[in-house]
C-alpha positions in Angstrom: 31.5 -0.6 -28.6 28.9 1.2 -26.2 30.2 4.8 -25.5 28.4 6.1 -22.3 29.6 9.4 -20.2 29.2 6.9 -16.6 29.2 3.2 -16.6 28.4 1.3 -13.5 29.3 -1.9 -12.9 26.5 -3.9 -10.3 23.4 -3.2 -9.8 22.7 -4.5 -6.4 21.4 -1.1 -3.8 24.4 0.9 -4.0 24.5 1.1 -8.0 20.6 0.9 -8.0 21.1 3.8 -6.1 23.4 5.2 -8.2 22.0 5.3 -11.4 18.5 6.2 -9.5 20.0 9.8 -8.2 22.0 10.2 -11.6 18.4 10.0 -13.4 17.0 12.4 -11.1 19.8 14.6 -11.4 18.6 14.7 -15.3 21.8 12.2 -16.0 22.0 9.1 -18.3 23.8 6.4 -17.2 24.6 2.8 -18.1 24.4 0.0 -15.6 25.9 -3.4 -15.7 25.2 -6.6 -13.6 26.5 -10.1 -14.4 22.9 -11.6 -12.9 20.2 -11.8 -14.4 17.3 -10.5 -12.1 15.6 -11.6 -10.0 18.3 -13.1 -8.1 19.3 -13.9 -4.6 21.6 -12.4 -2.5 23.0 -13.8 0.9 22.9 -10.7 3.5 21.0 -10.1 6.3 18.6 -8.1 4.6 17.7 -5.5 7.6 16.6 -2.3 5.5 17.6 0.1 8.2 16.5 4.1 8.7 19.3 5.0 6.5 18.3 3.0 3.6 14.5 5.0 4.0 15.7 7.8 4.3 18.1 8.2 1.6 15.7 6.3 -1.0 13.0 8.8 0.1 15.4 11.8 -0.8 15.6 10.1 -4.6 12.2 9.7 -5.0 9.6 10.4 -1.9 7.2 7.6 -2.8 9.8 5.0 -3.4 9.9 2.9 -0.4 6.0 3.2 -0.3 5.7 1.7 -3.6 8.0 -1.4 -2.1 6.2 -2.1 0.7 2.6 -1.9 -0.9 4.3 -4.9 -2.7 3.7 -7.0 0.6 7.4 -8.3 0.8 8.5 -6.2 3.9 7.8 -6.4 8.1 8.4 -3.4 9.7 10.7 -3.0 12.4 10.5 -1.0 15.1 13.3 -1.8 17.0 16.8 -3.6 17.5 17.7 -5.9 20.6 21.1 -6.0 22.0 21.8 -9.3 24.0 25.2 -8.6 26.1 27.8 -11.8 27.6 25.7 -11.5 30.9 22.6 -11.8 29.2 22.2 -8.2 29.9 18.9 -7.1 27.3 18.9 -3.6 25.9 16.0 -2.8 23.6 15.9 0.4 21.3 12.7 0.7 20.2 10.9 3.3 17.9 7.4 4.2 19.8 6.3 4.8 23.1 5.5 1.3 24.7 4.1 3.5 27.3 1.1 5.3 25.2 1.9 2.4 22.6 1.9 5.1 19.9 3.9 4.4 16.5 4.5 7.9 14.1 7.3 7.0 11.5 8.5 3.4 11.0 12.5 3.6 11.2 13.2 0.0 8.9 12.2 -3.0 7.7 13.7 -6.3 7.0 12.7 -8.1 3.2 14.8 -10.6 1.2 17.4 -9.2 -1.4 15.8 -10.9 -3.6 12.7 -9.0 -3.2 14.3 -5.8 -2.3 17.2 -5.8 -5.0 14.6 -7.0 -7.9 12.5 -3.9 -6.8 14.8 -1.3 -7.4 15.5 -3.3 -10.7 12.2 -2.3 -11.6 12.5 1.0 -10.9 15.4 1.1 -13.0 14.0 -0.1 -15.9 11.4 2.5 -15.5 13.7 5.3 -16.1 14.6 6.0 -20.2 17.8 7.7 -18.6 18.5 4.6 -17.2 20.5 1.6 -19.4 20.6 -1.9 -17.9 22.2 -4.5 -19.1 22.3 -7.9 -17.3 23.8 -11.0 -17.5 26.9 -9.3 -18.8 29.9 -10.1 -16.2 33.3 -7.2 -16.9 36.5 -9.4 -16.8 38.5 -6.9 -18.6 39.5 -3.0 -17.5 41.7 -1.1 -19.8 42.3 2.8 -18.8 42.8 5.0 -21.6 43.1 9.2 -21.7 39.6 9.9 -21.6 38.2 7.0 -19.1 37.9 3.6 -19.7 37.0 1.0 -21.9 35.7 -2.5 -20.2 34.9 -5.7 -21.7 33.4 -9.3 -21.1 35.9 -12.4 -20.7 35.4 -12.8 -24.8 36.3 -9.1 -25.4 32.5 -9.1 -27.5 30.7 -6.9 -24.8 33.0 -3.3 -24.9 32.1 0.0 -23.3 33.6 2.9 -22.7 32.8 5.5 -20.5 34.9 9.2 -19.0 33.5 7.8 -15.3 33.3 4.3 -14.1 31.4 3.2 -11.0 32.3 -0.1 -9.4 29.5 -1.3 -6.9 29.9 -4.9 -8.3 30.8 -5.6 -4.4 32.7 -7.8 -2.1 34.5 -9.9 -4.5 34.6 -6.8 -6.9 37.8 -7.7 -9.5 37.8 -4.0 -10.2 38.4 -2.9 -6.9 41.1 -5.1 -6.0 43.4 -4.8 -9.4 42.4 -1.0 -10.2 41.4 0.5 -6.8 44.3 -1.6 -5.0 41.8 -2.8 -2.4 43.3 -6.2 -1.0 41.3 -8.6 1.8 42.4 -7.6 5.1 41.3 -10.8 7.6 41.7 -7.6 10.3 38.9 -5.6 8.8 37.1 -8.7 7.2 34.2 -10.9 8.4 32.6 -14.0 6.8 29.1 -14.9 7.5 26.3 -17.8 7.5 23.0 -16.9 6.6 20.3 -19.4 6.6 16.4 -18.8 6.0 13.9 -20.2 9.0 10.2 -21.1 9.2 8.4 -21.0 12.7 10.9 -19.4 14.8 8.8 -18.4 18.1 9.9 -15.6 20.6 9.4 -12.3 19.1 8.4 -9.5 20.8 5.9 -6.4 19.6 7.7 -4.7 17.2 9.3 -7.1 15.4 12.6 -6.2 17.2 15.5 -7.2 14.9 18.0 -9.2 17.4 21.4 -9.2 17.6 22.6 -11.8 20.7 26.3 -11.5 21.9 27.3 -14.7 23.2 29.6 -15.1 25.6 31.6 -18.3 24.3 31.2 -17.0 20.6 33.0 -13.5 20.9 34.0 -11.4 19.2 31.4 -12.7 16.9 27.5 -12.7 17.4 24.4 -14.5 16.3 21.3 -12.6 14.8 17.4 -13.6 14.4 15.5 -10.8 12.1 11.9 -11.6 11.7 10.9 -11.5 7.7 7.3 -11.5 6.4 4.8 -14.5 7.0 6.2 -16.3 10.1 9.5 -16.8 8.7 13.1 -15.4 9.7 16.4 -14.6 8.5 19.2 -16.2 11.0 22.5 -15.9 11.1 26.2 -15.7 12.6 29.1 -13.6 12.0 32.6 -13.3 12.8 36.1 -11.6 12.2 38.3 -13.5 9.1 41.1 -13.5 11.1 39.9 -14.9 14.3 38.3 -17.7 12.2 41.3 -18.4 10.9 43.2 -18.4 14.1 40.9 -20.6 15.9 40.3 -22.7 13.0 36.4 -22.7 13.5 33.6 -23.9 11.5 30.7 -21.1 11.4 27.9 -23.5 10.2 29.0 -25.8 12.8 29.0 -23.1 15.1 25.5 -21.8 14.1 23.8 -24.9 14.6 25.4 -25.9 17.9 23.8 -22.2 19.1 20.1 -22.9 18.1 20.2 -26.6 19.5 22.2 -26.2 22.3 22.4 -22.8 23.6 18.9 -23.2 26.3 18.0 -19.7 25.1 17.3 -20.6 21.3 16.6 -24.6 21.9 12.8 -23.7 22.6 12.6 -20.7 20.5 13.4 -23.0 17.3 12.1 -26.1 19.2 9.9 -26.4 15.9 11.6 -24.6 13.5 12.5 -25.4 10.0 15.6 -24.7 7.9 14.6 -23.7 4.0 17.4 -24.3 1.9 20.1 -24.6 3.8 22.5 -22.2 5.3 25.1 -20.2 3.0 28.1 -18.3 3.9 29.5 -14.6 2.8 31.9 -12.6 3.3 31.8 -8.6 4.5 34.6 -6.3 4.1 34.4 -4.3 6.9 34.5 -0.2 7.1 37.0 -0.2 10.2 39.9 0.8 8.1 39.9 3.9 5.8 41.1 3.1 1.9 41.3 4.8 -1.0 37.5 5.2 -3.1 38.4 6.7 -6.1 41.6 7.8 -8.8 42.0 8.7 -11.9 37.8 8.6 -13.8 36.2 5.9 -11.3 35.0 5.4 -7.7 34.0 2.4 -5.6 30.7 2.2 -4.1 29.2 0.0 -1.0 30.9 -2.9 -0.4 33.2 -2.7 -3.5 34.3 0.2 -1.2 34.5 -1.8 2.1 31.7 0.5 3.7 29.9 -2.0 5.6 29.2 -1.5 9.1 32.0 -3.0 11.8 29.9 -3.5 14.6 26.3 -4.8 13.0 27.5 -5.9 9.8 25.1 -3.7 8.0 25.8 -2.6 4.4 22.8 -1.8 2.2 22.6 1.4 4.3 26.4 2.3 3.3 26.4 1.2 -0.5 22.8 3.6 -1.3 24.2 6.8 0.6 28.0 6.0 -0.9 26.1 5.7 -4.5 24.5 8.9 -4.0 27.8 11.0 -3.0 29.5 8.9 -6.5 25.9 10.2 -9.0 26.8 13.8 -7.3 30.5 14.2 -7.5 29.7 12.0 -11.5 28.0 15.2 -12.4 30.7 17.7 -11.0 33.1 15.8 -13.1 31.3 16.3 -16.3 30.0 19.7 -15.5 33.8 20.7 -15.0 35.1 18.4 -17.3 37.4 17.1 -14.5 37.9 13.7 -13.9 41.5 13.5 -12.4 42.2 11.6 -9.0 42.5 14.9 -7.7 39.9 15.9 -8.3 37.7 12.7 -7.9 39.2 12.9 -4.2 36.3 15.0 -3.0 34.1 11.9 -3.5 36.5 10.1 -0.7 36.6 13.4 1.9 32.4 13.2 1.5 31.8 9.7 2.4 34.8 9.4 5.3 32.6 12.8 6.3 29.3 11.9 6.1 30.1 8.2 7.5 33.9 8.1 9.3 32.4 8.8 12.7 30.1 6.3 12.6 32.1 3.6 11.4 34.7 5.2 14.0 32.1 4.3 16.8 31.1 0.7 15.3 34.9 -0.1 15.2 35.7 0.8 19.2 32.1 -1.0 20.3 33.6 -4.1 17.7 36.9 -4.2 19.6 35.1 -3.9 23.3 34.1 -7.9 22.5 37.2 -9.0 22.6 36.6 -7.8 26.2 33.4 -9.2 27.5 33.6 -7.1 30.6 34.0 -3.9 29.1 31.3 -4.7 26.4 28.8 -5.8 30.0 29.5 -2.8 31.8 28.7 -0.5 28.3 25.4 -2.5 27.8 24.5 -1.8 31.3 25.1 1.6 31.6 23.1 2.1 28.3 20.2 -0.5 29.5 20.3 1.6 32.9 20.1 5.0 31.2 16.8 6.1 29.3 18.4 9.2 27.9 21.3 7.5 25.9 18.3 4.7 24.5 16.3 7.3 23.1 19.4 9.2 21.6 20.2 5.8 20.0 16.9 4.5 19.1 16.7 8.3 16.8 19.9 7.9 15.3 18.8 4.5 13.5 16.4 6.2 12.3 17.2 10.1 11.6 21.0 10.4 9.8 20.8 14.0 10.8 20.9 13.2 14.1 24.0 11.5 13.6 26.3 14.4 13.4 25.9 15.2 17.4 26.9 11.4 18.0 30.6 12.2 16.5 31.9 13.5 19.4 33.5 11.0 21.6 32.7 13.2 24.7 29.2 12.6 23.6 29.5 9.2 24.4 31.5 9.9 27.5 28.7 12.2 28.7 26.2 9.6 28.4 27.3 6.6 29.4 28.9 7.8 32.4 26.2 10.6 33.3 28.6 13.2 33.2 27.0 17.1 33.8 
């Protein structure tokens, strides 16, 4: 048996993350993946400004040693498409002067980005992977833990456990008592596309809110070499209710919708289109009890509105490595006292995911969700407020306010 002070289970971003912050911290740590890398991983794959920013507090030349790899556009810029059509472009430089300082994101395939961080991993002697190994088995004993394979062979035991095995984690629903909520669930189709046309300076990632689709929506990010990630998501339990088929769905978009029939007029699909599921952060739950916590989407972090998670899972690691080492330091590791771990992530991110979850509900009322996009298209003050915030978290903290919102959107003095 492998006897280890913090074990974490997946080793996708958030427990990348994880174990990156422990090892700067001057931590060991033992990290667990049932994949052996490289391997794919259907998402989106925007890399937004939270994801730079918090890998550049871990190590400052981190995301420059990605993107000399070649694998990454940058993006500097996010279109929202209202019902009416309405366009509102947030974009990152001054089209104006046409001057570009600090690149807020990029979009790469997981299985470039996730097999990255793998590599910086292995790179740290703190640092213990192990992959290939999938955890069937959770036993909790005084002092922590002790977690095995499905043949009971592969045995650890650690004081803290980390569970950022994701989505479908087994660890999170039987331990952490995390159950699929259709309400605060979305599923997904993903599907990889050469020779899309259309795309404007800046490599604008889009996200189109059709009106005969709500409350879902259909995005087109542009990847590296002509190609682009394009997808469609949607609530679980308005799928279910309306018994649809999102691939079907997806398809009758780009060939029938007039707006993406020339746009992909030549376009190729590479390897088909593939579905996931996203467990939403619209409803607060419990992260942690007695010696673990759940990270990313193991803890249902992932963005309401956008469907954004890689963000979520590498800041949610960071506040687990942190709060890992107050437990050891203190030799505390009680659900008590693990509960500080929960108060810092609904802190640091419960207004935001507040904010996603009322803009979310405003498509189920395509009126309300027009005259929002309109006021925000019409005012150049609230843009530039947004168009910061994707990119600077800090900035974040003065959108929590809800008369912030009301100030801006109606131009209130």
């Amino acid at each position: 048996m492998i006897e280890t002070d913090i074990c974490i289970i997946g080793a996708g971003p958030g427990g990348a993350a994880t174990a990156l912050k422990l090892d700067q911290l001057g931590l060991s740590s033992l990290i667990l993946d049932k994949a052996t890398f490289p391997r794919d991983k259907i998402c989106g794959d925007a890399l937004s400004g939270k994801v730079i920013t918090v890998l550049n507090r871990i190590d400052p030349g981190i995301v420059d040693r990605f993107v000399a790899l070649g694998e990454a556009i940058d993006v500097w810029g996010v279109k929202f498409v209202a019902p009416n059509e309405k366009e509102m472009d947030l974009t990152f430089w001054s089209k104006d002067s046409n001057t570009k300082d600090q690149i807020p994101g990029y979009v790469a395939k997981r299985i470039d980005f996730d097999n990255f961080l793998i590599d910086e991993v292995k790179s740290k002697e703190r640092i213990d992977l192990h992959e290939g190994v999938k955890i069937d088995q959770y036993e909790k004993v005084e002092d922590g833990y002790i977690i095995s394979d499905k043949s009971g062979k592969f045995k650890v035991k650690t004081k803290i456990l980390i569970d950022s095995s994701g989505a479908h984690s087994s660890f999170a629903r039987k331990i952490g008592g995390i159950e699929m909520d259709p309400r605060h669930y979305a599923a997904s189709v993903r599907g990889y596309y050469e020779n899309v046309t259309g795309f404007e300076e800046g490599n604008l990632i889009e996200l189109h809110f059709i009106k005969d689709f709500l409350p879902g929506y259909f995005w087109i990010f542009p990847l590296p070499n002509g190609a682009a990630n394009v997808g469609v998501g949607m609530l679980t339990s308005v799928i279910s209710k309306r018994k649809l088929n999102l691939k079907e769905r997806m398809l009758e978009i780009i060939e029938e919708n007039p707006k993406f029939k020339e746009r992909f007029k030549n376009a190729k699909l590479v390897d088909g289109l593939k579905g996931f599921g996203l467990p939403l952060g619209s409803k607060k739950r419990i992260l942690s009890g007695d010696n673990y916590m759940l990270v990313g989407d193991a803890a249902s972090l992932i963005d309401p509105m956008t469907g954004e998670g890689i963000g979520n899972a590498i800041y949610s690691g960071v506040i687990a490595a942190e709060r890992a080492r107050d437990c050891l330091n203190e030799n505390q590791f009680s659900k008590e006292y693990l509960k500080a771990y929960d108060q810092r992530v609904y802190r640091v991110m419960g207004k935001e995911l507040e904010i996603s979850t009322y803009f979310q509900k405003t498509l189920f009322y395509p009126s309300l969700f027009n005259f929002i996009a309109s006021r925000t298209s019409n005012n150049k003050h609230l843009r530039e407020i947004l168009s910061c915030a994707f990119m600077d978290i800090d900035l974040r903290g003065r959108m929590r306010n809800p008369f912030f919102w009301m100030k801006l959107i109606f131009n209130l003095k």
